[in-house]
C-alpha positions in Angstrom: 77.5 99.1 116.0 76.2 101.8 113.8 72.2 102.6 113.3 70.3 101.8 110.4 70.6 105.5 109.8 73.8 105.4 109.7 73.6 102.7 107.1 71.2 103.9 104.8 73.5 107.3 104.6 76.3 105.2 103.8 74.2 103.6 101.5 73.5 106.9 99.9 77.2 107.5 99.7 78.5 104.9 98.0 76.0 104.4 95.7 77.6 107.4 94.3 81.0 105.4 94.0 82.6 104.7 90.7 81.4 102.6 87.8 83.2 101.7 84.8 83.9 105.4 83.2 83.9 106.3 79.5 86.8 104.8 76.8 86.2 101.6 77.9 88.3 100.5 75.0 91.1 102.8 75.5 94.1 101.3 77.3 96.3 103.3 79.7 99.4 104.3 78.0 102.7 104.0 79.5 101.8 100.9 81.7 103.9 97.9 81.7 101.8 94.9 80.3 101.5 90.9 81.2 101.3 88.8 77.8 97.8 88.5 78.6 97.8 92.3 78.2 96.6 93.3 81.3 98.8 95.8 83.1 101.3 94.8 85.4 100.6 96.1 88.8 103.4 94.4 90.4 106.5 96.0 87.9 108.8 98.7 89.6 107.3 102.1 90.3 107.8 104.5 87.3 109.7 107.6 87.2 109.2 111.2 85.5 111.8 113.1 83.6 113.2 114.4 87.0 113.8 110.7 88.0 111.4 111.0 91.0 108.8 108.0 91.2 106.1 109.2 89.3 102.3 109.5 91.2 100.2 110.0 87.9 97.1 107.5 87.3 94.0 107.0 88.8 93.6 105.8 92.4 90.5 104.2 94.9 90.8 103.8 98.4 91.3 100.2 100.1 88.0 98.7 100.7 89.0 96.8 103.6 85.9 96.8 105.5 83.0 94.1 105.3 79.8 95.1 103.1 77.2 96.6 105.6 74.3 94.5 106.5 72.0 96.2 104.4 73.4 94.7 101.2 77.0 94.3 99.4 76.2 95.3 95.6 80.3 95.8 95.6 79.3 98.8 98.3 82.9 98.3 100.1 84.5 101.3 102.3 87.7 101.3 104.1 87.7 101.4 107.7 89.4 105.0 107.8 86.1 106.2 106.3 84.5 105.9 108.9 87.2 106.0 111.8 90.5 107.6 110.5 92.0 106.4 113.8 90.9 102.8 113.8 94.3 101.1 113.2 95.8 102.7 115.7 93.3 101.7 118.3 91.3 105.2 118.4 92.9 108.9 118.1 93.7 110.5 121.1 90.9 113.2 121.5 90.9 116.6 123.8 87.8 116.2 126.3 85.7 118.5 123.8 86.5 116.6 120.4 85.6 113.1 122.4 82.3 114.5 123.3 81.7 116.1 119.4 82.2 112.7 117.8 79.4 111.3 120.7 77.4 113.9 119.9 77.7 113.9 115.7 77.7 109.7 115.8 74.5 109.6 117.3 73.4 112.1 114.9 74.2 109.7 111.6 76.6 112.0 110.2 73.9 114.5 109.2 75.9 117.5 110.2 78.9 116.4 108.0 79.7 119.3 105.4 79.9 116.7 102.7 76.1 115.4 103.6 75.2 118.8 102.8 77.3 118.8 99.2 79.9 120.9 100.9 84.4 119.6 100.6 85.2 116.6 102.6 88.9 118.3 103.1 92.2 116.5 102.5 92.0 113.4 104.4 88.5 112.6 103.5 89.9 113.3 99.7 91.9 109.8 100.5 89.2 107.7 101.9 86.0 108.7 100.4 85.1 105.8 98.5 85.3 107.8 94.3 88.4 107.9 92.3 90.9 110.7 91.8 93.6 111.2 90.0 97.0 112.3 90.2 98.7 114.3 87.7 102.4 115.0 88.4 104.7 117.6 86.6 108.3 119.7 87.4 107.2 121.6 90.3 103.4 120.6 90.5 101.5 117.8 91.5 97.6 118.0 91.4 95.1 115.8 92.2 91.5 115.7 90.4 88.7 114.3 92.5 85.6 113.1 91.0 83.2 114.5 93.4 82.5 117.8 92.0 84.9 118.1 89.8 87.9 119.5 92.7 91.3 119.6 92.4 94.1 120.1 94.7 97.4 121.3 94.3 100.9 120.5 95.8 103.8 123.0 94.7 106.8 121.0 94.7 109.1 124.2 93.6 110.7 125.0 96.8 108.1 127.7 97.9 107.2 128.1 101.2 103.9 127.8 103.0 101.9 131.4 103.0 102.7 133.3 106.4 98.6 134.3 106.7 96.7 132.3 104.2 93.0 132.8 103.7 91.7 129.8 105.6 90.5 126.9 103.3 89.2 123.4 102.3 91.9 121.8 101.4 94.6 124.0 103.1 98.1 125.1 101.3 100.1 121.9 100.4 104.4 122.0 99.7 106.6 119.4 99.0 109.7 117.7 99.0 111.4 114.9 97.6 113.3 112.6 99.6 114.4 108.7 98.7 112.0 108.7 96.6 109.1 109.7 98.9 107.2 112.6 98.4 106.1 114.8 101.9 104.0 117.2 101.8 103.1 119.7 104.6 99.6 121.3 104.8 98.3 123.9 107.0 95.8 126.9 106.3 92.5 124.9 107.0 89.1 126.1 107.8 87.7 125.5 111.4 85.5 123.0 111.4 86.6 120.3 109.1 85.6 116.4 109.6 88.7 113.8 109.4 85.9 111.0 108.9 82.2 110.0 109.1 82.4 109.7 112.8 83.1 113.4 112.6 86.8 113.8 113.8 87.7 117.2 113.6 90.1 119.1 112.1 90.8 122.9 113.7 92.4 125.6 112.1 95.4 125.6 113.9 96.4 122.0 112.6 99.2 120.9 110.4 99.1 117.9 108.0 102.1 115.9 106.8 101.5 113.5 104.3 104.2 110.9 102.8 103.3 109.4 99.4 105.5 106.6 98.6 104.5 104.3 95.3 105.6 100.8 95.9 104.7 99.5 92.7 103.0 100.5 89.6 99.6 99.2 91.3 100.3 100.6 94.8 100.2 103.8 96.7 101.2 104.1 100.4 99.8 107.5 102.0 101.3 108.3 105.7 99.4 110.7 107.4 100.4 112.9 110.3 98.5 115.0 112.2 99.5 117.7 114.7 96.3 119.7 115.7 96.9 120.4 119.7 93.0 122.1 120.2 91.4 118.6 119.0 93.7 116.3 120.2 96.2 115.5 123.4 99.1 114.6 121.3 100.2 114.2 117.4 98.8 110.9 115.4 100.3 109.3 112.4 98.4 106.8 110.0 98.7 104.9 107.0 96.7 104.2 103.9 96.6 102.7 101.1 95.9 103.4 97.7 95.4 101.0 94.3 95.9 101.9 90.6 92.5 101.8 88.7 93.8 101.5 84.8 91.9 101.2 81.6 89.1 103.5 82.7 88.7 107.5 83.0 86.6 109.3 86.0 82.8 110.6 85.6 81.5 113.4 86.5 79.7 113.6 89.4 78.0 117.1 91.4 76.7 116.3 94.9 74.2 118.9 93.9 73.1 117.8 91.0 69.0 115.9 91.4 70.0 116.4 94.9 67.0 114.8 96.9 69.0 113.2 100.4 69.2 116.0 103.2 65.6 116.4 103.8 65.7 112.4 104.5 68.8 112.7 106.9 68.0 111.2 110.4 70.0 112.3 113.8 69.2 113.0 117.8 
């Protein structure tokens, strides 16, 4: 059971999640079509030059969580954004982490970097409920997230991670192709970092390995491992899923911008 607090921040949040963007009357090109002229979301993946699937479009999050009881208003979230570890009945903390995710629960997520307009971090970058979109070239894949206009880049030209990177928010990110599945391997993060609004953490000394396989030209399948032996007793693998939002662009959204939440934000 979360408190109203809880809620209303949530509230806050999604509020914030995406409308229908600008060229409303400008189809996505490339997309296979129904003869109603709506896309086909259930036609074969499609491929790039290279002959890899190709990962470029605009994605959102599954909402596969109930509307809260405040309201719906379409305010849907998927379960991992509040509990990255809920389908696999919990994550398997170290004695410390358990007692940080008591400790940042029962104060409403107020300490969360991103209530304070600060990056959510990778795995937040897949659950948060905003679009993003992936653009995919020889050698490069990037993805553009609305909130604040961020990016994130995966090198997919055979380089190797950096031996003693600067710590960051979204790590380093390579990647491979294999069957058609692309994995990337992260490491390089910032101490500090929440996995989800419960406030999982993420240490510096953690690696991420994430499998992006498109099913379909409407679906994206995300595997997640994590190995990250200060916060947690053992490795933990998840999966997520991702939907292709066509016919529409992103908007523009800074956290910053009007900001007037964080004096408001309630916690023990």
């Amino acid at each position: 059971m979360y408190s109203a607090g809880l809620l209303r921040g949530l509230a806050v949040i999604l509020l914030c999640a995406s409308a229908p963007a600008q060229w409303l009357d400008r189809k996505t090109g490339g997309l296979p079509r129904l003869p109603s002229g709506k896309p086909d979301l259930e036609a074969p993946a499609p491929k790039g030059p290279d002959g890899h699937p190709d990962l470029s479009g605009i994605w959102k999050p599954e909402d596969n969580r109930p509307c809260p009881p405040i309201g719906c208003n379409d305010m849907k979230i998927g379960q991992e954004f509040l509990d990255i570890g809920w389908s696999i009945g919990g994550l398997p903390y170290q004695p410390w982490a358990a007692a940080l995710v008591k400790a940042r629960m029962a104060r409403n997520g107020m300490d969360d970097p991103t209530s304070h307009c600060l990056p959510g971090g990778i795995i937040k970058t897949h659950t948060v409920p905003l679009y993003r979109k992936f653009v995919q070239t020889p050698g490069l894949v990037v993805i553009l997230s609305e909130r604040d206009s961020a990016y994130r880049q995966i090198f997919t030209d055979g380089r190797p991670l950096p031996l003693d990177p600067n710590p960051s928010w979204n790590g380093y990110s390579v990647g491979t192709w294999s069957g058609g599945v692309l994995t990337v391997l992260s490491k390089g993060f910032r101490d500090g970092l929440w996995l989800d609004r419960n406030g999982s953490p993420l240490t510096d000394s953690a690696t991420i390995t994430e499998r992006f396989h498109r099913i379909s030209v409407g679906k994206l399948e995300i595997e997640i491992g994590v190995n990250d032996p200060k916060a947690y007793t053992k490795p933990w693998t998840v999966k997520l899923n991702s939907f292709l939002v066509p016919d529409t662009e992103m908007l523009d959204y800074n956290c910053l911008e009007n900001e007037k939440d964080t004096t408001h934000l309630v916690g023990k």
